[in-house]
N, C-alpha and C positions, 0 to 999 in steps of 0.2 A: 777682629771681627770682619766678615766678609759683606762687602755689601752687594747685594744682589743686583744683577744685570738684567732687563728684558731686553728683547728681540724688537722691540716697537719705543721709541721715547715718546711716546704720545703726541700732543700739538706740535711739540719742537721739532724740526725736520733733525737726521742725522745729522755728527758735527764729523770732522777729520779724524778727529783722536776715538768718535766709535766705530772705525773703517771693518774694526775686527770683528763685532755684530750685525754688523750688515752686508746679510747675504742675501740669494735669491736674484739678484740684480745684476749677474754675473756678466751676461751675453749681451743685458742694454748700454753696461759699462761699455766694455768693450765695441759696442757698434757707435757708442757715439765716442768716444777715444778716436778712432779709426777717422769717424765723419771728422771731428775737430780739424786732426792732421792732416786731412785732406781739401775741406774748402776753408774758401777767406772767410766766411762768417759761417754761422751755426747759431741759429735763435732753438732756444727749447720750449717748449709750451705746451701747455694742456689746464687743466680744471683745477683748483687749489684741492689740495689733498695727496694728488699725488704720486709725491715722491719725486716732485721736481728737484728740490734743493735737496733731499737726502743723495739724491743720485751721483749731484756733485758738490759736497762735501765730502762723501766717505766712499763715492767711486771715485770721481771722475781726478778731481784733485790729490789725492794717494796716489794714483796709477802715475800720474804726469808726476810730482816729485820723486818719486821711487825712479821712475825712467829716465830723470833728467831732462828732458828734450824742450823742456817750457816750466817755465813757473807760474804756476797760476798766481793771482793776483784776487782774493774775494773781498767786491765790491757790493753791498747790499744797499739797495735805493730807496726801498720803502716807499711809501707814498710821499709826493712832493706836491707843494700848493704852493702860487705864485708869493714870491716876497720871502720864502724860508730861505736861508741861508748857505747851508748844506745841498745846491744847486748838485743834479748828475754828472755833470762836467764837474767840481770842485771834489767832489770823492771822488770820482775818477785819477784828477791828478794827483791828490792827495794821497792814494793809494799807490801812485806811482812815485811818487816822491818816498815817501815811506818808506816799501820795498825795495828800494833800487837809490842810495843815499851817495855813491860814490860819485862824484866829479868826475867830469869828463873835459877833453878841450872844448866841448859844446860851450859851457860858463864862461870861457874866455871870450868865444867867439859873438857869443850872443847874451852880452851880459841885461839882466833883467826881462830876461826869456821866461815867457809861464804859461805858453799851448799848452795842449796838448799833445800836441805833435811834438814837443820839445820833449817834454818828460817822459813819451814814449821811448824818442829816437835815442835819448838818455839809456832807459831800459837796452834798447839792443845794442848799443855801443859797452855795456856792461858786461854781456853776456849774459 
């Protein structure tokens, strides 16, 4: 039994795995692909609705692992209120620790290291 696909998943933004339904977005993939590559930061923004997070889900994030040249890393922060737990810096690292699990000389050198600068510099000492 087939289950049927739309074009829109409604409230839920696109995820990675529906890269293959989500079209029409072609050209803003690709300028902001382009932008990433090219400055140190890229904030995206606009209105809830749309199409922030579909864009990089199932553009922007497909395109960079398929190319190789970066691995994204998706960190969702949700609303945060003083005394929660779950601080933007601790997914942060946590996501960096996560994705990027191998040892490096950094542990030797700096043992009980937990920047983020660490966990990053980890990241590129990884490849």
């Amino acid at each position: 039994m087939n289950k049927k696909q739309y074009r829109y998943p409604g409230a839920t933004p696109f995820t990675t795995g529906q890269q293959h339904i989500f079209f029409g977005r072609r050209q803003d993939t690709e300028d902001l692909c382009r932008l990433i590559r090219r400055e140190a930061l890229v904030v995206l923004y606009g209105k809830s609705g749309l199409g922030k997070s579909s864009l990089l889900n199932a553009g922007i994030v497909p395109a960079f692992l398929e190319e190789g040249s970066y691995t994204p890393i998706v960190i969702r922060f949700g609303a945060w209120t003083e005394g929660k737990t779950d601080t933007p810096l601790s997914l942060t690292k946590a996501a960096l620790t996560e994705a990027f699990q191998t040892d490096t000389f950094l542990a030797a050198l700096l043992p009980g290291e937990d920047s983020l600068w660490y966990h990053a510099k980890k990241r590129q000492l990884n490849g």
